[in-house]
Kinemage of the C-alpha trace (Angstrom):
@kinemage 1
@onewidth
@group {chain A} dominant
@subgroup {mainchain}
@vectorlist {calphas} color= white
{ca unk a 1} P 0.000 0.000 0.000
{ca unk a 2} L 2.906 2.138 0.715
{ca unk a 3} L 4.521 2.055 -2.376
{ca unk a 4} L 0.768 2.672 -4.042
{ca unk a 5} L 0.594 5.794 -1.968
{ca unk a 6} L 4.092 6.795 -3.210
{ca unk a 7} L 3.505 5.952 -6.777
{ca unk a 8} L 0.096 8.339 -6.534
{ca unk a 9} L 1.418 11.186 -4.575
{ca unk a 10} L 4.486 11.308 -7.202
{ca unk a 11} L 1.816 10.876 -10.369
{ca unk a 12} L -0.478 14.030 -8.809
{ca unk a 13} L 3.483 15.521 -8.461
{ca unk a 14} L 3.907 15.166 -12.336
{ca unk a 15} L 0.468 16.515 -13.374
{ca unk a 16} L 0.803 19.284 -11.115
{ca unk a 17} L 4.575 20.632 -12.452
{ca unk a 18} L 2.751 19.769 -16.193
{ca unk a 19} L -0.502 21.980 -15.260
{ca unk a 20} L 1.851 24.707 -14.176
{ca unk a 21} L 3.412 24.789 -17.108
{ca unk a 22} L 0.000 25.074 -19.026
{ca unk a 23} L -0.915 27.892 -17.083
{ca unk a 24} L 2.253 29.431 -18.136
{ca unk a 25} L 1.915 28.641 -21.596
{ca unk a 26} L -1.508 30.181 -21.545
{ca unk a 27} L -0.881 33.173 -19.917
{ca unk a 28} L 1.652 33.519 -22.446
{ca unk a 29} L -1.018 33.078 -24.706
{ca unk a 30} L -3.394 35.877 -23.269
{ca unk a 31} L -0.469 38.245 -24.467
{ca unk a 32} L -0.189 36.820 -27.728
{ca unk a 33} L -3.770 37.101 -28.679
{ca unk a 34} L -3.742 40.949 -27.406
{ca unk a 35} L -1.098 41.160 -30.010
{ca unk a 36} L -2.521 39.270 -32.785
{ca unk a 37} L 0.295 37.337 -33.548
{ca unk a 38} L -0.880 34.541 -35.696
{ca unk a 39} L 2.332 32.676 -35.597
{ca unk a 40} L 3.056 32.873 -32.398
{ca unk a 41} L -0.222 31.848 -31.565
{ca unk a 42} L 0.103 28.811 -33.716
{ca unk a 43} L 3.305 27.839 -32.022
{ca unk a 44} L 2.350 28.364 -28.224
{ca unk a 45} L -0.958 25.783 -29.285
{ca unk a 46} L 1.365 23.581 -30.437
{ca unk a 47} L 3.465 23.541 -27.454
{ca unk a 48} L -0.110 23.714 -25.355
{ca unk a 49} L -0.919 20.518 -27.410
{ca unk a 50} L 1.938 18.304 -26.178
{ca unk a 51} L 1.833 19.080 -22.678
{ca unk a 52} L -1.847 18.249 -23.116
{ca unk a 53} L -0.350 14.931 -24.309
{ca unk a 54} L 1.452 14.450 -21.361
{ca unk a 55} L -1.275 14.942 -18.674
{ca unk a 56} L -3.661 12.591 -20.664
{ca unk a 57} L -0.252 9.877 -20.083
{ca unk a 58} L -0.287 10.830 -16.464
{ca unk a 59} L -4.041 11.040 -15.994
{ca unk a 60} L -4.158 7.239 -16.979
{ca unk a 61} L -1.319 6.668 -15.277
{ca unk a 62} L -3.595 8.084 -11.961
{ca unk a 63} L -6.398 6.229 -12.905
{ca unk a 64} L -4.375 3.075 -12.916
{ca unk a 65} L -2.783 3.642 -9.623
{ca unk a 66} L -6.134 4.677 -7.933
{ca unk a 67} L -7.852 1.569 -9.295
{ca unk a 68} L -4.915 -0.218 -7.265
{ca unk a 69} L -5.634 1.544 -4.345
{ca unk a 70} L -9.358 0.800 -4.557
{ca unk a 71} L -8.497 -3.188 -4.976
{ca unk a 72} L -6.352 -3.230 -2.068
{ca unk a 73} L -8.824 -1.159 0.643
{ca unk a 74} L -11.634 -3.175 -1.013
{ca unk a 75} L -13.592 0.052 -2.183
{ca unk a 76} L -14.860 0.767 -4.921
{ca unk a 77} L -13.177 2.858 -7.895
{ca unk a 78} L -15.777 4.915 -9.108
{ca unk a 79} L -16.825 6.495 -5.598
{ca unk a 80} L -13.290 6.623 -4.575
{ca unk a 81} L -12.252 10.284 -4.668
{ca unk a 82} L -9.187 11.957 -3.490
{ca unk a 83} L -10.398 13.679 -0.511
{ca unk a 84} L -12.212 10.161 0.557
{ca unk a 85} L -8.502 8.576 0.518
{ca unk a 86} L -6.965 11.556 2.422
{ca unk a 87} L -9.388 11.315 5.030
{ca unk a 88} L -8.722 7.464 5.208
{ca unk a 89} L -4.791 8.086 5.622
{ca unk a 90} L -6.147 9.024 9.092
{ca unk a 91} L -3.339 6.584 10.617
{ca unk a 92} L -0.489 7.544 8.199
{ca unk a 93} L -0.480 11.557 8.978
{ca unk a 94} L 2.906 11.718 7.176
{ca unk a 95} L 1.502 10.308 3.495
{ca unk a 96} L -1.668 12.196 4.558
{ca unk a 97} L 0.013 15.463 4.517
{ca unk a 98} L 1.944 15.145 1.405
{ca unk a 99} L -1.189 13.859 -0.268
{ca unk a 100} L -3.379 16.731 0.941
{ca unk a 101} L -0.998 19.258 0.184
{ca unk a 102} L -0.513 18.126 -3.316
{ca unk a 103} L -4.037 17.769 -3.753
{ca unk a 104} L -4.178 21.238 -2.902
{ca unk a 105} L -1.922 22.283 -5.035
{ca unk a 106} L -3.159 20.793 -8.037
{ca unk a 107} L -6.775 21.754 -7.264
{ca unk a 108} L -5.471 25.507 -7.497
{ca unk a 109} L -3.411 25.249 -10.711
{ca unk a 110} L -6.424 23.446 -12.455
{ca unk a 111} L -8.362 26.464 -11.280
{ca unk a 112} L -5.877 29.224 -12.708
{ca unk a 113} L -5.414 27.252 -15.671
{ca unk a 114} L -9.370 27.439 -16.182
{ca unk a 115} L -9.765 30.922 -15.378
{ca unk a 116} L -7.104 31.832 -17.633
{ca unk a 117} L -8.674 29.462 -20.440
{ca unk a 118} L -11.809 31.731 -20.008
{ca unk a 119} L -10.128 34.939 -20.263
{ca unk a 120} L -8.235 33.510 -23.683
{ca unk a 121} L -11.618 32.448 -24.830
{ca unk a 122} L -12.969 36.275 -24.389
{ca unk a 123} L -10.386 37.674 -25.711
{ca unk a 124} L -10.512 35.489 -29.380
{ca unk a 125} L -14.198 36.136 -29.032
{ca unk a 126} L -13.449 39.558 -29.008
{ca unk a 127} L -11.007 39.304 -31.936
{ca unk a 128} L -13.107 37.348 -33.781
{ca unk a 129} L -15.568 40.388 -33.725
{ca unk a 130} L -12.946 42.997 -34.325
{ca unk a 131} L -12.300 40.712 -37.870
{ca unk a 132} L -15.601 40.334 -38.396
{ca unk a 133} L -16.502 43.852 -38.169
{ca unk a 134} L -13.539 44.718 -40.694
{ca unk a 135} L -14.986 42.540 -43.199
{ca unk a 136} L -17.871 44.093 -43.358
{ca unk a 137} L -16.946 47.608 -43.821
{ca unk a 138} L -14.618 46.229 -46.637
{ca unk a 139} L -17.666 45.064 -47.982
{ca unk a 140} L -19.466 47.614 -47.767
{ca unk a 141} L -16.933 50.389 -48.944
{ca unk a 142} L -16.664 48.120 -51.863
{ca unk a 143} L -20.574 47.631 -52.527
{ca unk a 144} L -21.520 51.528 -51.826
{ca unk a 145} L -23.150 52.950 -55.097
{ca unk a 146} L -21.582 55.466 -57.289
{ca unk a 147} L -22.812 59.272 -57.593
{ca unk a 148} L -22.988 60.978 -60.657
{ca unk a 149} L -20.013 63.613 -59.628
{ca unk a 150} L -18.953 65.183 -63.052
{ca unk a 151} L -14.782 66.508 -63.585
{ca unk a 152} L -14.854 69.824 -65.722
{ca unk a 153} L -14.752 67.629 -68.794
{ca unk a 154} L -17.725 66.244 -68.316
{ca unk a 155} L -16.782 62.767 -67.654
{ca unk a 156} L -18.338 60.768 -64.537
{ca unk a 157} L -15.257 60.237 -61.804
{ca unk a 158} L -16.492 57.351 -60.083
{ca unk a 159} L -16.532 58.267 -57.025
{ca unk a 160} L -18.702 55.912 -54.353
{ca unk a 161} L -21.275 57.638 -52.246
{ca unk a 162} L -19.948 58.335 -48.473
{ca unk a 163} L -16.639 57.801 -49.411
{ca unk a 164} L -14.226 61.036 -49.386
{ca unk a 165} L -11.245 61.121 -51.317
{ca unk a 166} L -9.800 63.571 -48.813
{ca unk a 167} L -9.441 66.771 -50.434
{ca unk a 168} L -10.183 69.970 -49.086
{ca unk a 169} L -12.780 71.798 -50.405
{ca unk a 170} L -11.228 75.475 -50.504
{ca unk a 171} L -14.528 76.914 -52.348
{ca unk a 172} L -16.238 77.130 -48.686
């Protein structure tokens, strides 16, 4: 059982040090998107992508040891939380500790990591819009009628409706 306890408290270790570094990566990412750097942003999903690879290897690898934990107190896995096995370490205060406080730990990366997931999301809603909106004032500059505006030699200048060609009008 020992050695069960170890092997979890060093797989939470591991998923903990890899959701840190997703945090980072994505506040990274928070600045990137500000600066709408597509390239950048492409890279830092890559990199967001493989340590994503890595927690779904230690995530089974957590599952595994759990289930082993479960066979060996005779409880079942499904119902088996984390808290419930930190409040049976009762007798063990030493592996209760370390499990609690990594527990702990994890629970508030996974949090930051969310929140900061959220805040990314707003922000490429928000960019989204920004492009969207551009798009449609390109399309409409380009679909606004023309006027009949006349040069001196009589020939029609083609100039669209609402759209100034940005001369000053010294007549006024």
């Amino acid at each position: 059982m020992a050695s069960l306890m170890e092997n979890l408290i060093e797989v939470l270790g591991q998923e903990s040090e890899e959701y840190e570094g997703l945090l980072a990566l994505s506040q990274k990412k928070m600045r990137i998107i500000a600066s709408a750097n597509l390239e950048d942003l492409q890279r830092i999903t890559d990199d967001e992508q493989e340590v994503v690879g890595r927690l779904n290897r230690l995530e089974k690898r957590r599952i595994e040891v759990t289930a082993d934990i479960a066979n060996v107190l005779n409880k079942d896995v499904e119902t088996m939380k984390l808290t419930n096995l930190i409040e049976m370490l009762s007798a063990r205060p030493a592996e209760q500790a370390q499990l609690a406080a990594i527990h702990d730990r994890l629970s508030s990366v996974v949090r930051e990591v969310q929140r900061t997931n959220e805040q990314n999301k707003e922000l490429l809603e928000e960019a989204l819009e920004l492009v969207s909106f551009e798009m449609n004032m390109l399309q409409a500059y380009k679909a606004a009628p023309e006027t009949a505006n006349y040069t001196r030699s009589a020939y029609n200048s083609g100039a669209q409706m609402g759209v100034d060609s940005g001369g000053f009008d010294a007549k006024q």
